[in-house]
C-alpha angles and dihedrals in degrees: 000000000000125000121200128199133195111201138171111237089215104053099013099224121154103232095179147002142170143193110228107194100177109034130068122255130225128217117222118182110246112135096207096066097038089052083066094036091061091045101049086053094039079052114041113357104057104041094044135072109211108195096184125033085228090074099035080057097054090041086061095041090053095042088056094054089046092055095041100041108026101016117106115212126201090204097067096036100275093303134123125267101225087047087051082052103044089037080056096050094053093051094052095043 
């Protein structure tokens, strides 16, 4: 199983992602990813046993919008990272 996330350094939102159960992943060095990426394990992955990847899905699906929507980051002033990113795209258009 591979999970691959797309995120805006300045908000930090999480735009995309996908579970790739087939093909190889590959590992490229950005801190800002793999800063989610160890949470969301810390998280969710390690202290849960998912028996179907239907459930490990959802469980992604509902740990993005958490973290885009609820989650606090310290990194962005204790905002969230989806209201960083609207608040963004009022100020450019």
């Amino acid at each position: 199983m591979y999970l691959t996330a797309i995120i805006d350094w300045h908000s930090k939102a999480i735009f995309s992602y996908k579970i790739s159960i087939n093909s190889k992943g590959r590992s490229i060095d950005n801190i800002v990813i793999e800063k989610f990426f160890r949470t969301f394990k810390h998280s969710n992955i390690y202290i849960n046993d998912y028996v179907a990847i239907q459930d490990l899905k959802e469980e992604v699906k509902n740990y993005i919008h958490k973290y885009n929507f609820k989650r606090f980051h310290s990194s962005i002033d204790y905002q969230k990272p989806m209201n960083v990113y609207i608040e963004y795209l009022k100020n450019v258009g």
